[in-house]
Structure formats: C-alpha cells, structure tokens
C-alpha positions, 0 to 999 in steps of 0.5 A: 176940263172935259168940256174945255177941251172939247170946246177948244177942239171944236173951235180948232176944227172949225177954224180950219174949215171942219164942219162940226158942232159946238158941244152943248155945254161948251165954253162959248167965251171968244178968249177960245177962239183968240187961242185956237187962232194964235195956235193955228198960226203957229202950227197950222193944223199939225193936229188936225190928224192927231186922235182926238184924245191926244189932240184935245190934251194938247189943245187944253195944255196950250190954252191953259199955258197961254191962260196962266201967262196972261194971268201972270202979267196981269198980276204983274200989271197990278204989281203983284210980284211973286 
C-alpha cells in the first residue's frame, strides 16, 4: 500500500504542474493517472497543500474506493450478484 500510495501521490503532483520523480518501485499502471485525473477534476488540488502523510492516505482511499466500485460493476456485468 506503501508504494501505492506513493505512486498516486506522484501522479497527483505531476498533473498538477509539480516537478517530482515517479518512485522507483512504483505502480506505473495508467489506471493511476485515470484516477488522479478524475480526483482533480473533482477537487482541483485541495490537497496539494495537505502534509504528505495525510495527503497520501487520502489519495489511496480514493483510488482503492473508485477500484472497488469498478470491480463491483464488473462482477455485476458477469452476473455475479452478492
């Protein structure tokens, strides 16, 4: 989750203009950058000025919300109802 997070908060950054690095063990996956948009567009950058602890938390319980909803649909596509 660690590096989740930190991978979420560098993509975050960088779309809104910041100039930092992509962490090397990273989750490079565009599904991330996908997220961070739709977050942004949503909030702009309300957390750009968040300590980077807290911003990271809530960064990662955005995405893994927003992952678990798709994830629910697709169950649902495939008719597996719960």
């Amino acid at each position: 989750i660690e590096n989740f997070g930190l991978s979420l908060e560098a993509r975050y950054l960088q779309l809104l203009g910041e100039d930092v690095s992509f962490p090397e063990n990273g989750y490079p996956g565009e599904d991330l950058i996908d997220s961070m948009r739709r977050l942004i567009s949503t909030v702009g950058d309300k957390y750009l000025q968040v300590a980077p602890q807290l911003r990271r938390e809530i960064l990662v319980k955005y995405a893994l919300k927003e992952k678990l909803e798709q994830m629910k649909e697709d169950l649902t596509d495939f008719g597996v109802n719960y």
